[in-house]
C-alpha positions in Angstrom: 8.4 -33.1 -2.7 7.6 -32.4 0.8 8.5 -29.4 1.8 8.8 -28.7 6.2 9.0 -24.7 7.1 10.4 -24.9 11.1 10.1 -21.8 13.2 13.5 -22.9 15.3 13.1 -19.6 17.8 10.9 -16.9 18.4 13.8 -14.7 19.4 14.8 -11.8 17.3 17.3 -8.9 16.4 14.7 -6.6 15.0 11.7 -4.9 16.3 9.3 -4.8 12.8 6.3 -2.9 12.5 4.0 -5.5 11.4 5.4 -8.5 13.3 2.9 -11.1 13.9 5.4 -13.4 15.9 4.5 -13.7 20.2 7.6 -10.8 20.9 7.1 -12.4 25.0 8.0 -15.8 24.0 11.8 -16.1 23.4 11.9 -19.7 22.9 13.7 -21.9 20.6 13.9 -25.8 19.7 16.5 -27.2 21.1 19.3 -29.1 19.3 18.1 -32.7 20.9 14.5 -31.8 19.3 15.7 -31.1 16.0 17.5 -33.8 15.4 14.8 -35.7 17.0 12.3 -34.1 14.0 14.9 -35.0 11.6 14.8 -38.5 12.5 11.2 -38.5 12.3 11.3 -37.0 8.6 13.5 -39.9 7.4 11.2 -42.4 9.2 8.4 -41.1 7.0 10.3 -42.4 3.8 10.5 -39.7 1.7 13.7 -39.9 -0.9 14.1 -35.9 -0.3 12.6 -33.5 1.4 13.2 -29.5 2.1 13.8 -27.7 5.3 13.3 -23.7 5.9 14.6 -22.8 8.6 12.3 -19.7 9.8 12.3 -17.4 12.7 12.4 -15.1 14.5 15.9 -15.2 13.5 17.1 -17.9 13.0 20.9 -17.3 12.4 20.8 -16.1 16.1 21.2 -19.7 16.9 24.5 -19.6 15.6 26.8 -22.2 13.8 27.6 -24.9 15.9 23.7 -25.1 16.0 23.2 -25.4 12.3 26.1 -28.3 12.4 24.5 -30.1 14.7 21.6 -30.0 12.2 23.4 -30.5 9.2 25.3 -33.1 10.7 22.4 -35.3 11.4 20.8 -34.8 8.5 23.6 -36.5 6.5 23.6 -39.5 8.6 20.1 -40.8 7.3 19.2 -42.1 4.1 16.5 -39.0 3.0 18.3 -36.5 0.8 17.6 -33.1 2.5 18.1 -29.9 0.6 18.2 -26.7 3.0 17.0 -23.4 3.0 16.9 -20.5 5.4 14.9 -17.2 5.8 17.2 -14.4 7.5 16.6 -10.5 7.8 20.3 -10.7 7.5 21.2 -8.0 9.7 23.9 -10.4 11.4 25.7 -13.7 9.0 29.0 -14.2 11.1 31.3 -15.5 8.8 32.1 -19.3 9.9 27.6 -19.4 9.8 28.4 -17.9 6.3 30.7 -20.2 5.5 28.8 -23.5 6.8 25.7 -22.8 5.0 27.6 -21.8 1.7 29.7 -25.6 2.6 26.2 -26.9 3.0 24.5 -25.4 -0.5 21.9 -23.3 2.1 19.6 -21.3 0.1 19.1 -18.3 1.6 15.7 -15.8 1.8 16.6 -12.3 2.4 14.2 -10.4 4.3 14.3 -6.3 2.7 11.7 -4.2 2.4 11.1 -2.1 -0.5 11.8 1.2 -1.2 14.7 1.0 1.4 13.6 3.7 3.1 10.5 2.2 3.9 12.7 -0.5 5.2 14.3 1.8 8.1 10.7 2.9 8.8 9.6 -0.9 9.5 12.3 -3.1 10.8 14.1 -1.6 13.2 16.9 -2.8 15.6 15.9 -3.5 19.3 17.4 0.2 20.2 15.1 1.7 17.8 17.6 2.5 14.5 16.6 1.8 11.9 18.8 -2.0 10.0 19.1 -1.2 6.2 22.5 0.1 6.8 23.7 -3.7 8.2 21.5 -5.2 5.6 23.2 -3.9 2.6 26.4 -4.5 3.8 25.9 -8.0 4.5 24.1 -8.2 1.2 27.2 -7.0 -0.6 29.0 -9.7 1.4 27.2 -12.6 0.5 27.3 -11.4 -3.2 31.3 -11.4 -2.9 30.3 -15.3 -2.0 28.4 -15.4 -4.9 25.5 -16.7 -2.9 22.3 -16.5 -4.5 20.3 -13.0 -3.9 16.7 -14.3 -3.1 14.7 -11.2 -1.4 11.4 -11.5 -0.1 9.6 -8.3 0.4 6.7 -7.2 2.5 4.7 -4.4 1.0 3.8 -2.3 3.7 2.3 1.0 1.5 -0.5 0.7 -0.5 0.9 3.4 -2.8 4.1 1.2 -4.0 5.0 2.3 -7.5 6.7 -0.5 -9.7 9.3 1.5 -10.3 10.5 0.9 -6.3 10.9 -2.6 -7.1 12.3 -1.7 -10.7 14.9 0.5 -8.3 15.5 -2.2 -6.2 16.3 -5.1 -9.1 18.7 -2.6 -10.8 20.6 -1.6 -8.0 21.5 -5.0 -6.3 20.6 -7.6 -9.2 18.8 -10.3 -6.7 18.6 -13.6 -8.7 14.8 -13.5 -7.7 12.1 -11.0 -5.7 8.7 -11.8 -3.9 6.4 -9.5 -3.1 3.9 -10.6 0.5 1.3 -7.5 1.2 1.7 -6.9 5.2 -0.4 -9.2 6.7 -2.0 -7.6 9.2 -2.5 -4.4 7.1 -6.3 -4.6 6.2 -6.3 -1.9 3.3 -2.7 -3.5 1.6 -3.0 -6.5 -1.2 -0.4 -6.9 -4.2 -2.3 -4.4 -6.5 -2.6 -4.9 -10.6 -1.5 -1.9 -11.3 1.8 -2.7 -9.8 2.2 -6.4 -11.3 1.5 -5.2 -14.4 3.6 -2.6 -14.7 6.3 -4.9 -13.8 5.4 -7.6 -16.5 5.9 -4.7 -18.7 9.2 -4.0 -17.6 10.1 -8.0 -17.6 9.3 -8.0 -21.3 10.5 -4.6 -22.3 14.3 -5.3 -20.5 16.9 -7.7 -20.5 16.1 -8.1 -16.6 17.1 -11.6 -15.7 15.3 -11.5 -11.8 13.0 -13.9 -11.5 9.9 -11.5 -10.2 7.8 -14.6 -8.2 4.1 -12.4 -9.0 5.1 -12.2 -12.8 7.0 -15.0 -13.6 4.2 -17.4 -12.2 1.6 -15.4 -14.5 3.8 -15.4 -17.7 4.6 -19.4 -17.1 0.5 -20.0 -17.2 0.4 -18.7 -20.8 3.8 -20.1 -22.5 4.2 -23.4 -24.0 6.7 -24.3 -21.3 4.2 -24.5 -19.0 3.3 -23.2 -15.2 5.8 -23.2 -12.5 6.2 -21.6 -8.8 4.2 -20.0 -6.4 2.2 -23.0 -4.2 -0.8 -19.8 -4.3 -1.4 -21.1 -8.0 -1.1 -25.1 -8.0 -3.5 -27.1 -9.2 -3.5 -29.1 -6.4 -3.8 -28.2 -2.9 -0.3 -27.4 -1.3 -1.2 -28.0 1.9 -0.2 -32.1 1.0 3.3 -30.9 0.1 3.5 -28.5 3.1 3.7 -28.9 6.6 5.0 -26.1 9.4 6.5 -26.6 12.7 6.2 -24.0 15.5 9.2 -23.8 18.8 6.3 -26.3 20.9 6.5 -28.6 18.4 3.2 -28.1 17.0 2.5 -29.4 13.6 0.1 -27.8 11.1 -0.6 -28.2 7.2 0.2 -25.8 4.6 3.2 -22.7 5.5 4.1 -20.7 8.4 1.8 -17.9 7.9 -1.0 -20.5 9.0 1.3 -21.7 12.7 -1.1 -21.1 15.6 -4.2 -21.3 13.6 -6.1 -24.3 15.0 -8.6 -25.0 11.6 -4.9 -26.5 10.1 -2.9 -28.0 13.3 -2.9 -31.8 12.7 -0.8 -32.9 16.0 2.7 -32.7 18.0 6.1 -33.7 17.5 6.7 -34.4 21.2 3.3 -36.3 21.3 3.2 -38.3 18.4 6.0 -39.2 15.5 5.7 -37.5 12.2 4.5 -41.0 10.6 1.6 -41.5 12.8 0.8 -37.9 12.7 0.5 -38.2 8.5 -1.1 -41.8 9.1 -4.1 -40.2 11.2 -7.8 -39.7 10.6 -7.3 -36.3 11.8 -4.2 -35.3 9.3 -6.4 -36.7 6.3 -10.2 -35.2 7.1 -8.2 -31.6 7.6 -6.4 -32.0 4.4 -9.9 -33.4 2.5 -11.7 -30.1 4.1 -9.1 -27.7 3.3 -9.1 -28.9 -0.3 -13.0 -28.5 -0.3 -12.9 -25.1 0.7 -10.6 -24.3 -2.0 -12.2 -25.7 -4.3 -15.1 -24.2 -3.6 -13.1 -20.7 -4.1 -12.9 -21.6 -7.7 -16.9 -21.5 -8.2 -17.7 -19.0 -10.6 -14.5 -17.5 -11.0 -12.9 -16.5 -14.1 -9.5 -17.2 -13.8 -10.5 -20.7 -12.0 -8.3 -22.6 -14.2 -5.4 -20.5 -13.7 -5.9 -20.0 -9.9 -6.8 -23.0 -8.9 -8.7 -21.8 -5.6 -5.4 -19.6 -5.1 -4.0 -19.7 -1.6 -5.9 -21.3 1.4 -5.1 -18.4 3.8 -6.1 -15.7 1.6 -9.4 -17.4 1.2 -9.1 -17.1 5.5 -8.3 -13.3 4.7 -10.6 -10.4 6.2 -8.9 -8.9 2.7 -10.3 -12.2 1.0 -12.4 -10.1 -1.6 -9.7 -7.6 -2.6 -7.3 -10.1 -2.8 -9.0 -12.0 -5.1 -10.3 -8.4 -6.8 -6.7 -7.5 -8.3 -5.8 -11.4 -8.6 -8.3 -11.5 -11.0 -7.5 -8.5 -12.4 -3.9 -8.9 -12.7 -4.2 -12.7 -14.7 -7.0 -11.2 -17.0 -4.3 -8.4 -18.2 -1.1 -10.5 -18.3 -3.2 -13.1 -20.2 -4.4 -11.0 -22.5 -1.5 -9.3 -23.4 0.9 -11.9 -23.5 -1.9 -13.7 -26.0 -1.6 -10.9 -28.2 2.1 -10.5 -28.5 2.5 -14.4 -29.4 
């Protein structure tokens, strides 16, 4: 399934420590230009296809913004199944209650332990947001809207039991873990994802933890699922991101201005022609090369695959790849032994 990421605004209600968004650019995509994306989506002739809707913040855009979106969307013949990533520091309650009318899936933005979360992603005036973020969490969960957090780890010193904390305390239906980005010295460490494949097994915990779950489903007879980092093949084909200019590039968002994986521009070119072009196909062939190049020599090849393309981009390429390989040798040989 195709799967379109759309960075609808630069504009923000926080201030976060490791932002890599342009802070002087407040633009967004207009409604017309959406809808005019949408259109092109459906012209591609894909029988469904899934939108996250990315920031910024994107709930800033407010409700009769998302309808207009929605709207269209259900005129056309593509089935489109929604998602959105919010810091969730603001959910007014008619956006609430469009997106829960719509089936939205939404991300939650928290860092983890909370505290660090008042140290990093602050309000413009310089407080610190967990307090709006918890109370808005506690009012989706009266919704009963899914709890799906994404977490940055920002300290290199995160202890399992933080996220163990966090999964007791509020329950999320699933947990991510992405190391800061621009952090040089910061990866997702063994030590860590271990520990909490230990507590997986050793509780009745029902979150879906995204950095065990993925290494559990390589070893059981059900089979692998999740995390794009791990597919066999290359998800830049099933991935495409769009930035506020319209700009078109292969794979997720963390890859938007990077010019090795922009393939063309909505306002230049429809999304058809774009996919159709010699440029959109040698991109895709080199980006597959150079991951499967990553898989030469490796160990865990067959359960990595070449992992993600960006970290093999990475400055942190080698330690990434380091406790990766560290962290699928330990769960695989442990969860060998037990069965």
């Amino acid at each position: 399934m195709l799967t379109i990421i759309v960075k609808l605004t630069n504009e923000c209600n926080l201030s976060c420590s490791y932002c890599y968004r342009d802070t002087n650019d407040k633009g967004a995509i207009s409604i017309v230009n959406i809808v005019r994306l949408i259109k092109q989506i459906d012209e591609i002739g894909k029988d469904e296809v899934t939108m996250i809707w990315h920031g910024g913040e994107p709930t800033m855009l407010g409700a009769d913004y998302f309808s207009s979106v929605f709207s269209a969307q259900n005129k056309l013949k593509t089935k489109f199944t929604n998602k959105m990533q919010t810091n969730l520091v603001s959910i007014p309650n008619r956006l609430l209650d469009l997106l829960i009318q719509e089936g939205v899936d939404l991300g939650i933005s928290i860092d983890i332990p909370l505290i660090k979360h008042d140290k990093n992603r602050l309000l413009l005036s310089g407080e610190g947001s967990v307090g709006r973020v918890v109370k808005n969490l506690n009012k989706i969960r009266e919704r009963n809207v899914p709890l799906c957090v994404v977490s940055v780890v920002s300290d290199k010193d995160i202890a399992a039991d933080d996220v163990i904390d966090f999964i007791e305390g509020f329950c999320p239906d699933s947990i991510s873990l992405n190391a800061d980005f621009n952090a040089t010295e910061i990866v997702i460490n063994s030590n860590l994802v271990f520990d909490l494949y230990s507590y997986k097994l050793s509780s009745d915990c029902s979150t879906y933890i995204r950095e065990v779950d993925t290494l559990i489903s390589m070893f059981s007879p059900v089979g692998r699922k999740g995390f794009c980092h791990y597919q066999s093949d290359f998800c830049g084909k099933d991935y495409l991101s769009v930035d506020v200019n319209g700009n078109i590039y292969i794979c997720c968002d963390k890859l938007i201005g990077d010019t090795d994986f922009l393939i063309g521009n909505m306002f230049s070119d429809d999304l058809k022609t774009i996919l159709d072009s010699d440029r959109y196909k040698s991109t895709l062939q080199k980006l597959q090369s150079q991951r499967a190049k990553c898989t030469e020599g490796c160990s865990i090849s067959k359960s990595c695959n070449g992992g993600c393309i960006c970290d093999n981009k990475s400055i942190k390429k080698n330690e990434i790849c380091s406790q990766r390989v560290e962290s699928v040798e330990r769960i695989r040989n442990d969860f060998l032994e037990r069965s």
